[in-house]
N, C-alpha and C positions, 0 to 999 in steps of 0.2 A: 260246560264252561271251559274245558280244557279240553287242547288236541294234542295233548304228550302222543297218544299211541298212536296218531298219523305221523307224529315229527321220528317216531321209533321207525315206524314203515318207512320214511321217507331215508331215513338214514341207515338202513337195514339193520337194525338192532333190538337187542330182546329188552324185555322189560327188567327181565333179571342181567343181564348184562348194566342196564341204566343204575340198576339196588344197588349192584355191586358201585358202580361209577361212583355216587354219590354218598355210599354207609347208609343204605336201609334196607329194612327187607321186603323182598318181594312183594310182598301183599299188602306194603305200603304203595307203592308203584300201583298195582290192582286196583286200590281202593280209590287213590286217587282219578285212577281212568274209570272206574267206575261211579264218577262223583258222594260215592259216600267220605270220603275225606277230602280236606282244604288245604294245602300244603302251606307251610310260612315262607314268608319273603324270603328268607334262608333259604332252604330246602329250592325255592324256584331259580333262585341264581344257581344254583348247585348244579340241578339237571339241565337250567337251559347251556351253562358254560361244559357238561359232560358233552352235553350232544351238538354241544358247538352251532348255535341258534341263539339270537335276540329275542329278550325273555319274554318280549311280547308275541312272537309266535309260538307260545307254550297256550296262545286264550284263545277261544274262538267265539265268533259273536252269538248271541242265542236270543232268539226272538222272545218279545216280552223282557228281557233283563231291564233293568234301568241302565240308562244314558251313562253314568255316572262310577258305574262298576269297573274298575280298576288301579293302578298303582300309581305313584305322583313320585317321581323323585324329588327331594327338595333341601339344599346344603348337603350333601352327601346318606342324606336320610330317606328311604323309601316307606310312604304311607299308601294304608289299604283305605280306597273310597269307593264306600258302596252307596253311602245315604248322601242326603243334602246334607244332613249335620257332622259329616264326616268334612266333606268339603269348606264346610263355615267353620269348624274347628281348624282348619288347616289355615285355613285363607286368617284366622284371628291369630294363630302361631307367625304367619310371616308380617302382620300389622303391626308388632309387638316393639 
């Protein structure tokens, strides 16, 4: 789901280097290249503004995902949409 550790190659930087960047520890970093961990919308501004990259090149596409997987900005508020009811709850926030 995530290409941190190409955006690290790409930028020549270590993973512990990035911990440090953003106040985690390393095997936060790991865990997340290893997809056992989901970072928050937090944490992803963190490392994409560490590694100096638009937080959309922190995703990469994965066959089979749903269409729909991704982040919305909306009023200054970033939403995580993964489902259709993520989306219908969002789209009923800004109908309000």
């Amino acid at each position: 789901m995530f290409r941190i550790k190409e955006v690290l190659k790409e930028k020549n930087m270590t993973s512990i280097a990035l911990a440090d960047g953003v106040g985690v520890a390393s095997n936060t970093i790991a865990r997340i290249n290893s997809g056992v961990a989901k970072p928050s919308i937090e944490l992803l501004e963190k490392i994409s503004d560490t590694l100096d990259v638009d937080i959309r090149e922190l995703f990469k596409p994965g066959k089979g995902h749903s269409l729909l997987n991704g982040f919305v900005e909306y009023k200054n508020t970033i939403y995580r949409i993964e489902t259709k009811e993520d989306l219908k709850m969002l789209l009923a926030n800004i109908n309000k």
